[in-house]
C-alpha positions in Angstrom: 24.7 30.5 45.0 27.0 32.4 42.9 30.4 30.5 42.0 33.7 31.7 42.1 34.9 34.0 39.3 36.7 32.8 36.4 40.6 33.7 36.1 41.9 33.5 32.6 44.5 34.4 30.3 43.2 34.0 27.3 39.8 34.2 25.5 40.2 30.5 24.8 40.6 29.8 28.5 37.9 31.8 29.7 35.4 30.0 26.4 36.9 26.8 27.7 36.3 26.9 31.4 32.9 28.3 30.9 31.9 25.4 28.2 33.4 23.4 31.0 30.7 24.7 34.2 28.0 24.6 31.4 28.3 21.0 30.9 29.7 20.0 34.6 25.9 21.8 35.3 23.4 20.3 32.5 23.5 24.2 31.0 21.9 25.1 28.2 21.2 28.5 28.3 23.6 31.3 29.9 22.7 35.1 31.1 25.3 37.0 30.5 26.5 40.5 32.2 26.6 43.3 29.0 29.2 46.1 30.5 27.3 48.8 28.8 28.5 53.1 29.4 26.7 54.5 31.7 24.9 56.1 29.1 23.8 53.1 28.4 25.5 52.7 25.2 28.2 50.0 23.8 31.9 50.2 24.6 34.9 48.3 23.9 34.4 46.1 27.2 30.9 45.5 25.7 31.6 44.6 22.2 34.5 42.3 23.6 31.6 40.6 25.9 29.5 40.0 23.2 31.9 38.9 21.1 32.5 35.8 23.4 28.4 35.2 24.0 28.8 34.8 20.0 31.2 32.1 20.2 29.4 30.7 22.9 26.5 30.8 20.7 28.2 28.8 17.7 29.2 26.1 20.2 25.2 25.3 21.0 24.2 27.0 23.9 21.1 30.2 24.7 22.7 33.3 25.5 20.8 35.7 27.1 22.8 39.4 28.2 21.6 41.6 30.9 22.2 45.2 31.6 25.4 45.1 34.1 24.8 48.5 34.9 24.8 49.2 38.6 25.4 45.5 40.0 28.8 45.8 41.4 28.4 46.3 45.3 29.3 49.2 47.1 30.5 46.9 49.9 33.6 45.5 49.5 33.4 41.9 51.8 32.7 40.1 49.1 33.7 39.0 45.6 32.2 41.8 43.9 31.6 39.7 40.3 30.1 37.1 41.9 27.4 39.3 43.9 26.9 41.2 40.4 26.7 37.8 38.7 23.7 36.9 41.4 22.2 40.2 40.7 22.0 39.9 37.1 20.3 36.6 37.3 17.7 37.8 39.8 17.3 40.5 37.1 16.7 37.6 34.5 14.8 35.6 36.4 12.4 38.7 37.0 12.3 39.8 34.0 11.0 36.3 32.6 8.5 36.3 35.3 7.2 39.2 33.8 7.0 38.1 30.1 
């Protein structure tokens, strides 16, 4: 069940109130959506994303990023990051299945 999607002003905020799910949740390890191009190559939205994961990293916890690519719903009726946040850790999930 996806949660609802985190509003922040800062990176610090966003670090914080992640941190704060993580350990509210017993979390250890958390999948992350990478924003990559379409091309499938890195952008600025991308480096910034991984950038936090580091940090997130540093403080203790498994960070695992997933392709974002094509998770955002075409219907609107619903918070689009959380249905792309569902969708990327069905992806996960699916993927470690196979491995």
């Amino acid at each position: 069940m996806p949660l609802d999607t985190i509003d922040h002003k800062s990176d610090n905020e966003l670090i914080e109130a992640i941190k704060g799910i993580a350990s509210e949740r017993g979390c250890q390890k958390l999948i992350i959506g990478l924003p990559l191009l379409p091309s499938g190559k890195e952008g600025e939205q991308a480096e910034y994303t991984k950038s936090i994961a580091d940090i997130l990293k540093n403080d203790g916890f498994e960070v695992n990023m997933i392709d974002e690519r094509y998770t955002t719903p075409k219907i609107r009726d619903c918070d689009p990051n959380a249905h792309s946040a569902v969708k990327i850790l069905n992806i996960y999930l699916e993927m470690s299945e196979i491995s």
